[in-house]
C-alpha positions in Angstrom: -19.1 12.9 64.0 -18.4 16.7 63.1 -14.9 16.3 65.0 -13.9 13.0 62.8 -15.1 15.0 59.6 -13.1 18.2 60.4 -9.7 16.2 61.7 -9.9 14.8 58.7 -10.2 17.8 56.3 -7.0 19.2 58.3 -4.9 15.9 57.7 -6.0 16.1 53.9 -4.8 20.0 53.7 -2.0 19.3 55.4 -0.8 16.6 53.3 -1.2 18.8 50.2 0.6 21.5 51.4 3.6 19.3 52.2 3.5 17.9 48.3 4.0 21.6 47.0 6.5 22.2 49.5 8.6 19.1 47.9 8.1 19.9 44.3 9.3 23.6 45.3 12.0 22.1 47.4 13.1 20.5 44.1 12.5 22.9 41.3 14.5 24.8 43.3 17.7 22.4 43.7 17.7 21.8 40.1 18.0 25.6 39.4 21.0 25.6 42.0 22.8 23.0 39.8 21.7 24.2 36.7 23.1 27.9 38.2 26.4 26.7 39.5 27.4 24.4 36.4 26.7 28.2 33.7 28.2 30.5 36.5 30.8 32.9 34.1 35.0 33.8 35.3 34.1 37.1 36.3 31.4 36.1 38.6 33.2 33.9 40.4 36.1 36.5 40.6 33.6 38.6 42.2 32.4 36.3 44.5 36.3 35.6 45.5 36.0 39.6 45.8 33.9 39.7 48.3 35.4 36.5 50.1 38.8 38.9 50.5 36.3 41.9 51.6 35.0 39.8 54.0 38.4 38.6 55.6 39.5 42.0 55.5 36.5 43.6 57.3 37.0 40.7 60.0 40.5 42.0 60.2 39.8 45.0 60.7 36.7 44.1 63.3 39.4 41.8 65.0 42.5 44.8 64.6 39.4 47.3 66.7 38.4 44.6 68.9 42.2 44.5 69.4 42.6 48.1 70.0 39.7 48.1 72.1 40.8 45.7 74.4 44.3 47.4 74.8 43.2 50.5 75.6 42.8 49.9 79.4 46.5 48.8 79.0 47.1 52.5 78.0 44.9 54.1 79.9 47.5 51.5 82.8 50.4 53.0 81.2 49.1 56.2 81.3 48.0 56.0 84.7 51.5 54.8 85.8 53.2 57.4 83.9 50.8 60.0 85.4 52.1 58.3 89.0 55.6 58.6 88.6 55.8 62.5 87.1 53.6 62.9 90.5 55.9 60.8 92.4 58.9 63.1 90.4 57.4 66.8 90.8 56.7 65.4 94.4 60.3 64.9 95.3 61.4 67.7 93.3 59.1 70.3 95.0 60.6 68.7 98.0 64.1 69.1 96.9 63.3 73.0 96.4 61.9 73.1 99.5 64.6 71.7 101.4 67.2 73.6 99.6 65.0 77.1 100.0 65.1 76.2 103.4 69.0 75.8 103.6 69.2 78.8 101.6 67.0 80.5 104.4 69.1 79.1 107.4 72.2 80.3 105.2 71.2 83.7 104.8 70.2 83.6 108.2 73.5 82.8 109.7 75.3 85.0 107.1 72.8 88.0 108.8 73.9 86.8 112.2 77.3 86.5 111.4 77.6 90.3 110.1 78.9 91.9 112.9 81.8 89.5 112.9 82.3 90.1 109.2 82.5 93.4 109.9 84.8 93.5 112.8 86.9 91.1 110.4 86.6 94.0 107.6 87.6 96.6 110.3 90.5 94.5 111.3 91.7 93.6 107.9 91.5 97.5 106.8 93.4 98.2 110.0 96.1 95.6 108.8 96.4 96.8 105.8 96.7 100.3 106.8 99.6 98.9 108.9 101.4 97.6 106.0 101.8 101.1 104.2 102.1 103.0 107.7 105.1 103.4 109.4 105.6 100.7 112.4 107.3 102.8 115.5 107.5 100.2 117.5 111.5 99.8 117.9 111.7 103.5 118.8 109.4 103.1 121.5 111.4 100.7 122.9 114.7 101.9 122.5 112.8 105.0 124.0 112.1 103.6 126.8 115.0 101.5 127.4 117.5 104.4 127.6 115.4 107.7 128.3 115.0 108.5 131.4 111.5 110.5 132.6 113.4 113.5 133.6 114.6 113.6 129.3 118.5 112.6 130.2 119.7 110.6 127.6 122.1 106.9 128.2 124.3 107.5 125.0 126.4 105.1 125.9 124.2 102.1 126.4 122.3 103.3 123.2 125.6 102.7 121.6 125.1 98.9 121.9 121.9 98.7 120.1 123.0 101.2 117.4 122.4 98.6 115.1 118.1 98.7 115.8 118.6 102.4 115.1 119.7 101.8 112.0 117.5 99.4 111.7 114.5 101.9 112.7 115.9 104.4 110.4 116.1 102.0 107.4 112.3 101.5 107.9 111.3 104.5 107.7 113.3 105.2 104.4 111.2 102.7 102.9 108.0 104.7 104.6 108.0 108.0 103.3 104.9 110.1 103.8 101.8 110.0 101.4 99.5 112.5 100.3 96.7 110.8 102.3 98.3 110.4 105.3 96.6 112.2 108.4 98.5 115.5 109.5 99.0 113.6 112.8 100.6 110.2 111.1 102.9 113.2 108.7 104.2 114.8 112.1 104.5 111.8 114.5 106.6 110.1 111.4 108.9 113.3 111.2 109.2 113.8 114.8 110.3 110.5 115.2 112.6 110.4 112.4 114.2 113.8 113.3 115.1 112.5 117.0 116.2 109.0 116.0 118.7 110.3 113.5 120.1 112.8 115.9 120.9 110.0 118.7 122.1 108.1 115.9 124.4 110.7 115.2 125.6 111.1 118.8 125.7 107.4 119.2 128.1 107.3 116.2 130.5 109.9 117.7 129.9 109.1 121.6 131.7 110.4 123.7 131.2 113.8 123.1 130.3 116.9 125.2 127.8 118.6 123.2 126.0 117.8 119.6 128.1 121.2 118.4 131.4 118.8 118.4 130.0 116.9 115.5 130.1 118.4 111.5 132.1 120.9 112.7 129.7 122.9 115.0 127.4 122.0 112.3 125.5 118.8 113.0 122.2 119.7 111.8 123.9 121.1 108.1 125.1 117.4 107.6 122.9 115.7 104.9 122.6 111.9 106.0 118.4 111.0 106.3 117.0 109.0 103.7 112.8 109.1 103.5 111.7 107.8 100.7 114.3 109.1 97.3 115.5 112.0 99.4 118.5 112.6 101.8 117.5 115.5 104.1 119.8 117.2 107.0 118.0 117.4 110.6 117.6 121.6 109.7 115.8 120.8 106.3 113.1 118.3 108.1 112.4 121.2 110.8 113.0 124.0 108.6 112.3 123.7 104.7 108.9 120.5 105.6 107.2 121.1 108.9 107.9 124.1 110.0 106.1 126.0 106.6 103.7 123.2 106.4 102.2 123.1 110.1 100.8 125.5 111.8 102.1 123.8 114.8 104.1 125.8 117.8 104.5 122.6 119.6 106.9 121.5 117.0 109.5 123.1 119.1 109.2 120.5 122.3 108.6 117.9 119.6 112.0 118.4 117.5 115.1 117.3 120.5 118.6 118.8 119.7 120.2 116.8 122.4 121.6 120.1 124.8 120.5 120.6 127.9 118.3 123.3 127.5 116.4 122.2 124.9 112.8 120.7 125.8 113.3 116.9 126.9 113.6 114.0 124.7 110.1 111.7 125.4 110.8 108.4 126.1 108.3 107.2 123.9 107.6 107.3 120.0 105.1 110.0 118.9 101.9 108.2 117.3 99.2 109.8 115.9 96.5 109.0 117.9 98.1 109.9 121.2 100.3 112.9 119.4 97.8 115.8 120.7 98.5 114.9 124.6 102.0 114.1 124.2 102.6 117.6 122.5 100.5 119.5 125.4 102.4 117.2 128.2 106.1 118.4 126.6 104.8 121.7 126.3 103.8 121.4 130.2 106.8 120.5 131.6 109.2 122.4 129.0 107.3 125.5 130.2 107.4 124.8 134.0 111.0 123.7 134.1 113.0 126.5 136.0 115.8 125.7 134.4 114.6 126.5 131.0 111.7 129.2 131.5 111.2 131.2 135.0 107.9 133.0 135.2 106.4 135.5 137.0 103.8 137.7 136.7 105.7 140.9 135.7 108.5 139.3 134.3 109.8 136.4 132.3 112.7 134.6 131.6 112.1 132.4 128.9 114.1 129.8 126.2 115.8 131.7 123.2 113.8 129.5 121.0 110.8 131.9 121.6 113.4 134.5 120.1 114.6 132.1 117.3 111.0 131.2 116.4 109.1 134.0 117.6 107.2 133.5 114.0 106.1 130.7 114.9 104.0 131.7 117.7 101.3 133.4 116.1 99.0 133.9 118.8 102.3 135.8 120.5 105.0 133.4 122.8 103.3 135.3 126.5 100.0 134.1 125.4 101.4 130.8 124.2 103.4 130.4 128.2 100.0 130.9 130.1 98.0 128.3 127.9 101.0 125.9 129.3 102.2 127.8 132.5 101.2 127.5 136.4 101.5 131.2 136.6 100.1 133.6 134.0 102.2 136.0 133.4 100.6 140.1 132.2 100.8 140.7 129.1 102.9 143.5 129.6 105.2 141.6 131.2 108.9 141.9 131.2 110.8 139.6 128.8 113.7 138.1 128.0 116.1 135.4 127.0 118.0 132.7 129.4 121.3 131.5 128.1 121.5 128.6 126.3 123.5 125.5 127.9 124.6 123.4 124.6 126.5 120.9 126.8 124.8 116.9 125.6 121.5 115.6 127.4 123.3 113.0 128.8 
């Protein structure tokens, strides 16, 4: 009976509870209406306000959702980017390295290859010093063509190729000696010249009996050898240029006057580099040769050009036989002068 009694007193509560809620329920509509129908301009201006606040701050939520969601696209981009200067740098350092490496094998085969570039230097300066040197080439053939080993002289076939003389001589007009020329290259180019200019002037008078029948006894007076801007005679060349500037006996088997007793001509052109030996083999035989010099011990009988040069031999002409002679002759020995035989070395 309790139970019945208290359900009861609940229903009853209930049921008064849900008669306030109505009357609020309406009290409150009617202020709503009563509200909205005496709302003023400004406040609805306001309200309109903050409608346009509202859009705007969703803009902006949706412009940040937006830029969050594209960021990964960036952070893509980025990566990609990132990728290819990689990928670049990569090849680039590759690049480098395959081009320090060609550099390398370069260098390396210009260091192996520098003992050809210097032969080829070597070569080169040896070409060009052959381009301002004097080329005596022709003379040593003619030289050898018509010189015999004994020194006797074929005039008469050197008359056919007078025309290479000339052609010899013309080259070394156009070669005169230079201050930096080697006393060797100065001597073998004025030995050579002086001998090719006296066959030359044989050849142009041939036949003759003896150099002496040219110029009027005079051959070696007669001015007709160009070197360089000069014209010299064969007595200036061994008088007034070697002989004062070359402490040099030897000139004397060197310089051929084309007579018999004068030292042989070689049959060969001087050079420099083989001028020494050739000197000291003429000086030999011109020594040795009884029918220019006849020594003995006590006595001598030497070549008047030990009496026309005795100057020359400053060491003294007996000392100057023995360095060359078989037999040494005394220094107190005996001298004097053969005859000389001016008839042509022919």
């Amino acid at each position: 009976m309790q139970k019945v009694i208290l359900f009861l007193t609940i229903l009853f509560i209930a049921g008064c509870l849900s008669e306030k809620k109505e009357k609020k329920t309406n009290i409150l509509t009617e202020n709503i209406v009563v509200s909205k129908s005496s709302t003023s301009k400004p406040e609805i201006e306001d309200t309109l306000s903050n409608d346009k606040k509202t859009e705007n701050q969703e803009t902006k939520d949706s412009i940040v959702v937006t830029h969050k969601l594209t960021e990964p696209e960036k952070e893509t981009e980025l990566t990609e980017l990132t990728e290819e200067t990689e990928e670049t740098e990569e090849t680039e350092e590759t690049e480098e390295t395959e081009e320090t490496e060609e550099t390398e094998e370069t260098e390396s085969n210009i260091e192996k290859s520098t003992p050809l570039n210097e032969e080829k230097k070597e070569e080169i300066v040896e070409t060009e010093i052959k381009k301002i040197r004097p080329d005596h080439t022709t003379w040593n053939l003619l030289t050898k063509k018509y010189v015999s080993a004994t020194g006797k002289v074929n005039y008469n076939d050197f008359k056919s190729d007078i025309t290479k003389i000339e052609e010899y001589l013309s080259h070394l007009e156009k070669m005169p000696p230079k201050n930096d020329w080697t006393n060797n290259e100065k001597l073998a180019y004025w030995f050579n010249l002086y001998n090719a200019a006296t066959v030359y002037l044989i050849v142009k008078a041939y036949p003759i009996k003896s150099i002496k029948d040219i110029n009027g006894g005079k051959p070696w007076d007669q001015k007709f050898i160009k070197s360089g801007d000069r014209i010299y005679s064969l007595n200036q060349i061994e008088n007034t240029i070697v002989r004062p500037n070359f402490n040099e006996p030897r000139l004397h088997v060197a310089f051929n006057c084309a007579a018999v007793s004068c030292p042989k001509l070689l049959n060969e052109a001087f050079t420099p580099t083989k001028l020494n030996q050739q000197l000291n083999t003429l000086s030999k035989t011109w020594i040795n040769d009884p029918d220019k010099n006849k020594i003995t011990e006590n006595s001598i009988g030497i070549s008047k050009i030990f009496e026309w040069y005795v100057v020359d031999f400053k060491k003294g002409v007996i000392p100057f036989i023995n360095k060359y002679s078989n037999t040494k002759a005394n220094d107190s020995a005996k001298v004097r002068y053969l005859e000389y035989n001016w008839d042509l070395n022919d």
